[in-house]
N, C-alpha and C positions, 0 to 999 in steps of 0.2 A: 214229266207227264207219262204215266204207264198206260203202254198200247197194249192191247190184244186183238192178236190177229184173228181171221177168220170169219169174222162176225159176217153176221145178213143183213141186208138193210130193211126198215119194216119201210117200202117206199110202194105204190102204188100205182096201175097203171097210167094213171093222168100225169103225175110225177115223171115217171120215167119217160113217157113221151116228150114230155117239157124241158127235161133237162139232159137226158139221154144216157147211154150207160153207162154205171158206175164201174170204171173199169181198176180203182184201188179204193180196197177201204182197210181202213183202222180202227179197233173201238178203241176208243179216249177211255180215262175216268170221270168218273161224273159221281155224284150225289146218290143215293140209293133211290134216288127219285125221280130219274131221268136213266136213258141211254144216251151216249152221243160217239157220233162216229165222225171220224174225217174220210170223206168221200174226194174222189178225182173224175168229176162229170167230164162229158167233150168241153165244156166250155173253159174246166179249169178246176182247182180243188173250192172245197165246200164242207161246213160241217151240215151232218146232218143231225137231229135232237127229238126225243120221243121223250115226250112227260108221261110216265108212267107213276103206278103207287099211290093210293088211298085216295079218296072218295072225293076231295077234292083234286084231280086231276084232271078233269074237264076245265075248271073254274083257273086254274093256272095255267092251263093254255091258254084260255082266252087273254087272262090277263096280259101277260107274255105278248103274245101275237097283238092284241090293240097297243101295247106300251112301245113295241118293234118300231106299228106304223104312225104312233104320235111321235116318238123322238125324231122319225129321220125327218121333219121337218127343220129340223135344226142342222146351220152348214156352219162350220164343217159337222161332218155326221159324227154323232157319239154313241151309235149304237149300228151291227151289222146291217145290211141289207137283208131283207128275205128275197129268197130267189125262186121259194117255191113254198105249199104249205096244204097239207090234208089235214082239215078237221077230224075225221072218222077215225084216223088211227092217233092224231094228237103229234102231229111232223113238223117240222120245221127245216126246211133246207138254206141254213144262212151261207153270206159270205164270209168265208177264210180269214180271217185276221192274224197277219205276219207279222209274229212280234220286232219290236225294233230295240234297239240300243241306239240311237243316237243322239239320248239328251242324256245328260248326266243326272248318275242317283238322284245327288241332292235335289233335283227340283222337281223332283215326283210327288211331293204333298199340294204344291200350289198347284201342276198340270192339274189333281187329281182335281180339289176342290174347284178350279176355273170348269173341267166338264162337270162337275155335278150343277154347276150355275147352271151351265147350257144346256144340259138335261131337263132340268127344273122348268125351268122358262119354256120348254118346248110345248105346254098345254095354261091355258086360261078360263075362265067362266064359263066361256062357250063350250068348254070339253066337259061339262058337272054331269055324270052319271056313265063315262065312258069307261070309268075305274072305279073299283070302289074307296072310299074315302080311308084315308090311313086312322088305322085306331092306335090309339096312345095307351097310357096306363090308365088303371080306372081304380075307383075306390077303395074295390076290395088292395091292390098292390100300396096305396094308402096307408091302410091299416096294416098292413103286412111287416111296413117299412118301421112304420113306429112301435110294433110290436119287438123287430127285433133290434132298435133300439132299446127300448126297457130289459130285454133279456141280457146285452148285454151291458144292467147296472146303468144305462146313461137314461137322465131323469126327461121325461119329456114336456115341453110346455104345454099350461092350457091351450092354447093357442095354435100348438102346431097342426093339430087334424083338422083345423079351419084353414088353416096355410097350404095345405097339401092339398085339401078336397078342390080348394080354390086353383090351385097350379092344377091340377086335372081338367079343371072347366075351360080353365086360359090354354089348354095342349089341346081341346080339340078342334078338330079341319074345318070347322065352319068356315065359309068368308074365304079359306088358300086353296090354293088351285095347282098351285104345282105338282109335276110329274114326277113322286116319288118312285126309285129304282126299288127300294121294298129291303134288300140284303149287300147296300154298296160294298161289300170286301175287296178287299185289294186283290183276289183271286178272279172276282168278279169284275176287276177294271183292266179289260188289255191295253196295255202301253206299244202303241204302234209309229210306225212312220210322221203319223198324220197326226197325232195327240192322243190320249186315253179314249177309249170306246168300251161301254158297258155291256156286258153279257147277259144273262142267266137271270130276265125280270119276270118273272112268275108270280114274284110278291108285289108286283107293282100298284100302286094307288095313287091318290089325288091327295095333297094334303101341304103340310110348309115346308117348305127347304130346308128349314134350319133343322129338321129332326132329324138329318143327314149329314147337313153340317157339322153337325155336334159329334160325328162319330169320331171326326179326328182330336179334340180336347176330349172327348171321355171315354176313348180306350177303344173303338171300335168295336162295341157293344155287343152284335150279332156273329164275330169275326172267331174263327177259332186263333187265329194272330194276333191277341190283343196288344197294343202297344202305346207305348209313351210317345208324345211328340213334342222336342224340346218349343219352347215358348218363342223361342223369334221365328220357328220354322211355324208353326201356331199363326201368330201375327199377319206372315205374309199370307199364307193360309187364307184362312179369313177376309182378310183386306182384297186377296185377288176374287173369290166367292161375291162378294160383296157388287164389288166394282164390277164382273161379270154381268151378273143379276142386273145392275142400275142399266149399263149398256142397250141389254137387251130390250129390257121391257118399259125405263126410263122410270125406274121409282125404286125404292129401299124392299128388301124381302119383307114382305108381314111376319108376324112373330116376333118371339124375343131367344135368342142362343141359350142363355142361361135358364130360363122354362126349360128349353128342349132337354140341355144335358140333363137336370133335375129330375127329368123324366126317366130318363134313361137308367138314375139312380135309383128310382122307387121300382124299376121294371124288375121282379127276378127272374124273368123269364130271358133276362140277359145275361144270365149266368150259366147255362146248360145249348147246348146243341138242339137245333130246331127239331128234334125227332123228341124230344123228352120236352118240349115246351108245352104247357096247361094247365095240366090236372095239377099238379103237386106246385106246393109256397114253397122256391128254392130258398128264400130268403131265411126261411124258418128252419132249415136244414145248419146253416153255417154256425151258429154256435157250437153243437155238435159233431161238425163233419168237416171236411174241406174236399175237393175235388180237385184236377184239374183237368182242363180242356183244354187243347192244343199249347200254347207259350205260357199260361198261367195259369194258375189257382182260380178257383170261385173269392177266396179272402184276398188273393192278389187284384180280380179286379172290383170288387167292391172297395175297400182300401184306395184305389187309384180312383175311382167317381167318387168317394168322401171327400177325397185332396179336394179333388176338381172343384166341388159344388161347397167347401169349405171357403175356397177363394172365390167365386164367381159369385157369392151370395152373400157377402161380407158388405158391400155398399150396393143391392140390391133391394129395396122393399119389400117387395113378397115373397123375398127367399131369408128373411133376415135371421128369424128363426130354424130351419133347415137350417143354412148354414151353420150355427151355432151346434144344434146337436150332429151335423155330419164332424166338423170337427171334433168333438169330445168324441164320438164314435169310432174316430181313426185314429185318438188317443189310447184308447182301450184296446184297439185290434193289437197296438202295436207295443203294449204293452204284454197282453195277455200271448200273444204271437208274434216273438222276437224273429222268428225265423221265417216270417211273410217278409217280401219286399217287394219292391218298386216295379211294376210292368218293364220288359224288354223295351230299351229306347231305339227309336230310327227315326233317321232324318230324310230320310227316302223312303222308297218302298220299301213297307214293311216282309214282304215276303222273302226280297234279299237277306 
């Protein structure tokens, strides 16, 4: 983590009285869209976090700050404390979280997915309007998808733009209610004493679970770390998400896995860093170009959602079609582009 010393804190008289004076600070790094500093109040250390940067940054604090105060209903807690917080300048003064090592790597993929259950589960019916609803793909990425299908050579069904428009309709939050984290990264989930606790939800909304769950079968989507996770680590995965979820709330998640990832595939806005996501059809670049961002290629992780949504759509109904052109598509990639391969594999946290 690179500190820089020095910094000021933007903290407030109401703040400073509350919490009293900051007698060490650090600035952290952060996102170009936040500051955060580690602060040492009387009480004890604390970060403190300023959302700053473009026009929605009123809109992601609020979001942030209500997602804060709906998760911590959930014990054990998976998400810090706020210990202070000024609207006006957009502050947040959370609790500290001291990372821990005392479980081993390998069972970092189930902690991860057991907190995102418990995250999830922390808002229902009664929370409709407290967040706004998570948006999925929409038409136009649709057409996008099958477009760069046909560009490259693979032939598309009558059939398949009624297949897709249809998976769009079945991806949106109507009816789920879950408290989506918005950007779960493994950067994003501190591993502590106490089990994994989520940070940095600014993106947060209302929506299904499984569009999160999906990040560990289809590569960690939003992640600059995108990575492979071998198939029984996958299983238990899942199986503990699953079993969480029934726990808590006493019924199965709404939605379907294989929707989600599907989704995830038509997305190209899961190919580029959240600063360059919108205006421009990443997908419609990749013939032409390749990128990469952080551990892979833009053709490494499209190639790796093909795989996915190749097998997960093979004895699926309304993926029957997809499936069939994702795999001739990842024929092609890997024909045309012998020297693309496989996403980075981990069986634990991927940022080890």
């Amino acid at each position: 983590m690179r500190v820089v010393r020095g910094s000021r804190l933007p903290l407030g008289e109401p703040l400073r009285a509350a919490l009293g004076p900051a007698t060490v600070v650090r600035r952290l790094s952060s996102s170009p869209r936040s500051r955060v500093w580690l602060a040492e109040f009387s009480g004890g250390p604390a970060i403190v976090k300023q959302i700053t940067g473009g026009s929605d940054a009123g809109e992601r604090y609020a979001r942030e700050r209500t997602a804060l105060r709906l998760a911590r209903r959930v014990r054990p807690y998976v998400v810090p404390d706020v210990l202070g917080a000024d609207p006006d300048v957009r502050v947040l003064v959370l609790e500290h979280l001291a990372a821990s090592t005392r479980r081993p790597v390998g069972d970092w993929m189930t902690d991860y997915a057991t907190a995102l259950a418990r995250l999830h589960a922390a808002t229902g019916p009664a929370d409709v309007g407290a967040l706004p609803a998570w948006t999925g793909p929409n038409q136009a990425d649709a057409r996008s998808f099958a477009e760069l299908a046909r560009s490259l050579g693979v032939p598309v069904p009558p059939g398949l733009t009624r297949s897709l428009d249809e998976l769009v309709e079945r991806l949106h939050p109507a009816g789920q209610y879950a408290l989506l984290h918005g950007d779960p990264c493994p950067d994003n989930a501190a591993h502590t004493s106490e089990g994994i606790r989520f940070i940095d939800l600014e993106q947060a909304a209302l929506g299904s679970g499984y569009a999160e769950l999906a990040y560990l079968r289809i590569g960690f989507p939003t992640c600059w770390c995108a990575t492979s996770v071998p198939e029984p680590v996958l299983g238990e995965a899942e199986g503990a998400y699953r079993s969480t979820w029934r726990s808590l709330t006493g019924a199965y998640p709404g939605g379907d896995l294989a929707d989600a990832c599907a989704g995830w595939l038509i997305r190209g806005d899961g190919l580029v860093e959240r600063a360059r996501r919108g205006p421009s059809d990443q997908l419609a670049r990749l013939p032409g170009q390749d990128w990469r961002w952080g551990t892979a290629t833009a053709r490494q992780r499209l190639l790796h959602r093909l795989t996915a949504i190749a097998a997960l759509g093979a004895d699926h109904p309304d993926l029957a079609q997809l499936s069939e052109v994702s795999a001739a598509m990842r024929d092609v990639i890997l024909a045309r582009w012998p020297s693309v391969g496989p996403l980075p594999v981990s069986r634990g946290n991927p940022l080890g």
